[in-house]
C-alpha positions, -999 to 999 in steps of 0.1 A, spaced: -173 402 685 -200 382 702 -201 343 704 -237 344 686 -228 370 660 -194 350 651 -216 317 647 -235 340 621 -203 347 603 -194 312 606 -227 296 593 -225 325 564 -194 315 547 -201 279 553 -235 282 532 -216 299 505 -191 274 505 -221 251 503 -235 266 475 -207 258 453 -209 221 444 -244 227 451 -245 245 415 -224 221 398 -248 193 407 -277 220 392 -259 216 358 -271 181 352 -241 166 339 -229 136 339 -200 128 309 -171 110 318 -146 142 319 -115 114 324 -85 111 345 -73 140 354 -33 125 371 -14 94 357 -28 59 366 -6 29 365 -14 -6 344 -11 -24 375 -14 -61 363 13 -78 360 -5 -94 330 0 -64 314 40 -64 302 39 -42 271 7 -26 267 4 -13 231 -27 2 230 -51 20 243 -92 32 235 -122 51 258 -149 28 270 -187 40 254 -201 15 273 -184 20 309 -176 54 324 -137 58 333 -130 25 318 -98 21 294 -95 -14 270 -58 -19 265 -40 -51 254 -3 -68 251 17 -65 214 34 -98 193 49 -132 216 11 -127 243 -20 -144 243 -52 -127 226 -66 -109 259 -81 -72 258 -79 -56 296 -107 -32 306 -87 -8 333 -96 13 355 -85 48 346 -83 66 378 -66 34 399 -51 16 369 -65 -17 384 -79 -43 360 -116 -45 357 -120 -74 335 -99 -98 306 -117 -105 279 -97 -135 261 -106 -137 219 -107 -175 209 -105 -188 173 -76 -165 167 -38 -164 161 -34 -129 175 2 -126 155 10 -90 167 -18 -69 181 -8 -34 181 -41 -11 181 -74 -7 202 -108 14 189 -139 16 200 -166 27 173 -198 45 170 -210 10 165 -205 0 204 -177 -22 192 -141 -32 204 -118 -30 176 -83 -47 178 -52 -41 152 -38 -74 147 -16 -53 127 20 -57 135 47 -64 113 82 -64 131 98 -74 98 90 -45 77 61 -60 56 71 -95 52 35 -105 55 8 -100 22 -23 -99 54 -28 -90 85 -65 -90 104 -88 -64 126 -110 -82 150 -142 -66 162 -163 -77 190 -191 -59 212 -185 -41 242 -198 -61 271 -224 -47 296 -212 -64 322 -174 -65 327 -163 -94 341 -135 -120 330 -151 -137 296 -139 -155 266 -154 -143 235 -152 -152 195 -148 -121 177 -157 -113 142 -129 -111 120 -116 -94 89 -88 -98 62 -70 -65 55 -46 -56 24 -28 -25 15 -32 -11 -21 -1 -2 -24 15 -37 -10 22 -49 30 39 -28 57 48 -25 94 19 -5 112 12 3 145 -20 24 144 -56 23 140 -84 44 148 -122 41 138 -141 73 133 -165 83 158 -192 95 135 -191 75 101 -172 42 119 -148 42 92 -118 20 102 -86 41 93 -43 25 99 -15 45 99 20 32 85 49 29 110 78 37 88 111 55 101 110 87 75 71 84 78 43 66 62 5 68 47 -27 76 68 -47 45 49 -89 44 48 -108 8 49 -142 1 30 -169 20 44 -180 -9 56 -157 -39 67 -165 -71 52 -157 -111 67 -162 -117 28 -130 -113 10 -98 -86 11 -108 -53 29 -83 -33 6 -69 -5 28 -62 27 5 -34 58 7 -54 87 16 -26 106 32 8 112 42 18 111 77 52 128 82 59 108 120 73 73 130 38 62 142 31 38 169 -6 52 178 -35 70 167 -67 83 179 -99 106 169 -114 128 187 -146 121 206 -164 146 184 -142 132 152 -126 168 142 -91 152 151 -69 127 148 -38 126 166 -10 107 156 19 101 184 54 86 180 81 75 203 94 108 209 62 130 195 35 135 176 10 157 153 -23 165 158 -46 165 125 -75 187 120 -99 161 100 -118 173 72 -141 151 54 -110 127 56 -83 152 44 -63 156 72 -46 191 79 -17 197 101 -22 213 133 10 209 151 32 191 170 14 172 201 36 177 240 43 141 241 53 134 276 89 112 279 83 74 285 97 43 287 87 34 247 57 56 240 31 30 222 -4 45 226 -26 73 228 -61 79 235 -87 112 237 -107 114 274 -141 113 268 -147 148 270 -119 157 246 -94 181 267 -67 155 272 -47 129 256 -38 98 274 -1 84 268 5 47 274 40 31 270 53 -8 272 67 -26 303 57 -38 336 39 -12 356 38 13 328 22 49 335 -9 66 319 -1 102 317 -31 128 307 -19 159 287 -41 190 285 -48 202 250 -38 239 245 -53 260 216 -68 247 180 -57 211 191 -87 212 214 -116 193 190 -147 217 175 -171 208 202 -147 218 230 -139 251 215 -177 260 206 -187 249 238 -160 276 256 -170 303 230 -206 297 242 -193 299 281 -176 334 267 -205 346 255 -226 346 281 -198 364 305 -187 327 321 -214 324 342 -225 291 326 -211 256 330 -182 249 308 -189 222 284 -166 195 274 -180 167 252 -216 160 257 -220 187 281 -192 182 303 -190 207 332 -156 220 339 -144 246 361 -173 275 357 -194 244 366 -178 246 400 -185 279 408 -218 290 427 -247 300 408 -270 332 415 -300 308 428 -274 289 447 -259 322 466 -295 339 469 -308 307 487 -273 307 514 -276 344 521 -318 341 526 -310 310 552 -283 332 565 -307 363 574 -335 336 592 -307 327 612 -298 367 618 -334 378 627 -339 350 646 -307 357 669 -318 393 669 -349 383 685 -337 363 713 -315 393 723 -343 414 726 -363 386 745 -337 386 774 -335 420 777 
C-alpha cells in the first residue's frame, strides 16, 4: 500500500473515531449522570458517616454528616474524589443523634436529628432544614428547626427522605422485626408538634432511605439489605429486594441524579461509596420511559436518564456526525489523486 493512500486510511478511521463524542456533545446534555466507581469519605472529620443526599444546587456534589457523640457539621463531598468541598457547621442546636440527610424540591438541606440509641426513650426528636448554599465554602449557618412526634408514641429511626415532587418529609422506623414508613404535615411547621403518622409497614431493619429523583421510588436499605418501593400516591408497593453491596456497617443510601444507581455509604474512618446499577422495574418511571423511547426509534437516539441524561447510545456517532468524517475524508482523497496525476 502506498505511504499517501495509508495516511488516507489513517485520517479515515481517525475522523470516525472523531465523530463519536462529537455526537454526544450534539445531544445537549448536561445532567449530572453520577459516579460511576466507589469514592472514599476522605476526611478524617468524617468517622461515621450516617447519611447521605444528591446536591440540586451543585453537580457531583454529595452532603453527608457524622451520627450521635459529633458536632452539628454537614460535609458537601466530592463524589468522584471523595474529597471535602465544604463544612457547613449548624449553630443554635444540640444535634443529639443526627442520622438522615434530604435534599427537597424546595432547594433545602434537610437533616434527621432523629436517633434514638435507646429504643424510644425520648417523647421528641427535631429535623433541621436549611438552604443549599450557592457557594460552597466552609460556613456556619442557623437552621430552621422543627419538633417532630410519632402518633403512635417515640421510636429509634434512622431514615428520612423528602419527596422530590410534593416535599413531603417522610421517616422510616428502625426496629429489628421491622417498623412503619411514617408521613409528616404536608407542610412542616416551627409552630408546635409536627405529628408524624403510620402510613405503612416496612418489613427491613432500616438505617436509610431515599426517593427517586423522579419520586416513583423509595428505597429502603438495611445493614445487610434492602427493598425497593414503587411509590404510589404514598402507598408504597414492594418491588424487591435491593443488591446491597457488603460494608463495614451499611448506614446510607442515596439515588445519582439521573436515577440508574444507588450510592451505599457505611460508618468509619475512610469509609467507601459504592454505586449499584439498577436492574429491571427498580429503575424509576422516567428511566424506563426514557429507554422505551430510545427502543422505539431503533436506538439511534441518545439514552435518557433523568432530565435527559445521555447514556451510552449518546456515545455513539450520529448520521450527520459520520456523513461530515467520510465528506472530509473524500477532499482529502481527490485531492491526493490530483497531485499523483500532477507529477506524472
Amino acid at each position: 500500500m502506498r505511504a499517501g493512500v495509508r495516511g488516507v486510511g489513517a485520517a479515515m478511521v481517525a475522523l470516525l473515531l472523531w465523530s463519536g463524542p462529537a455526537a454526544a456533545a450534539d445531544s445537549g446534555s448536561t445532567a449530572d449522570n453520577g459516579p460511576k466507581e466507589p469514592f472514599t469519605l476522605s476526611d478524617p472529620r468524617i468517622v461515621e458517616s450516617s447519611g447521605l443526599a444528591a446536591s440540586r444546587a451543585h453537580e457531583g456534589v454529595y452532603w453527608t454528616h457524622n451520627d450521635s457523640g459529633y458536632a452539628p457539621v454537614v460535609y458537601a463531598v466530592d463524589g468522584s474524589t471523595g474529597r471535602t468541598l465544604a463544612a457547613i457547621t449548624l449553630t443554635g442546636i444540640e444535634g443529639r443523634d443526627l442520622e438522615a440527610v434530604s435534599v427537597g424540591p424546595d432547594g433545602n438541606v434537610y437533616v434527621g436529628d432523629i436517633g434514638d440509641n435507646f429504643g424510644g426513650r425520648w417523647p421528641e426528636v427535631w429535623i433541621y432544614r436549611f438552604p443549599e448554599p450557592e457557594r460552597l465554602r466552609d460556613q456556619t449557618l442557623q437552621p430552621t428547626r422543627f419538633t417532630v412526634r410519632y402518633a403512635d408514641g417515640p421510636r429509634d429511626a434512622e431514615s428520612l427522605a423528602v419527596h422530590p415532587v410534593t416535599g413531603r418529609v417522610y421517616i422510616v422506623g428502625k426496629n429489628e422485626d421491622g417498623d412503619g414508613l411514617y408521613a409528616g404535615p404536608e407542610e412542616l411547621t416551627t409552630q408546635g408538634v409536627n405529628v408524624f403518622e403510620r402510613v405503612a409497614e416496612i418489613d427491613l431493619w432500616a438505617t436509610d432511605a431515599a426517593f427517586s429523583p423522579d419520586g416513583t421510588r423509595l428505597a429502603v436499605r438495611g445493614y445487610f439489605g434492602g427493598i425497593m418501593y414503587d411509590w404510589n400516591d404514598g402507598s408504597p408497593k414492594r418491588l424487591g429486594r435491593l443488591q446491597v453491596p457488603i460494608q463495614r456497617q451499611g448506614e446510607s443510601v442515596t439515588f445519582t441524579p439521573d436515577g440508574r444507581r444507588l450510592l451505599y455509604g457505611s460508618e468509619g474512618a475512610n469509609s467507601e461509596v459504592r454505586p449499584v446499577e439498577l436492574v429491571g422495574d427498580q429503575r424509576p418511571e422516567n428511566v424506563l420511559k426514557a429507554e422505551e423511547r430510545a427502543r422505539r426509534d431503533g436506538g439511534s437516539g441518545a439514552r435518557e436518564g433523568a432530565g435527559g441524561a445521555a447514556g451510552e447510545d449518546a456515545e455513539r456517532p450520529s448520521g450527520s456526525a459520520v456523513l461530515g468524517a467520510l465528506t472530509i475524508a473524500a477532499v482529502v482523497v481527490g485531492w491526493l489523486g490530483l497531485r499523483r496525476l500532477r507529477r506524472r
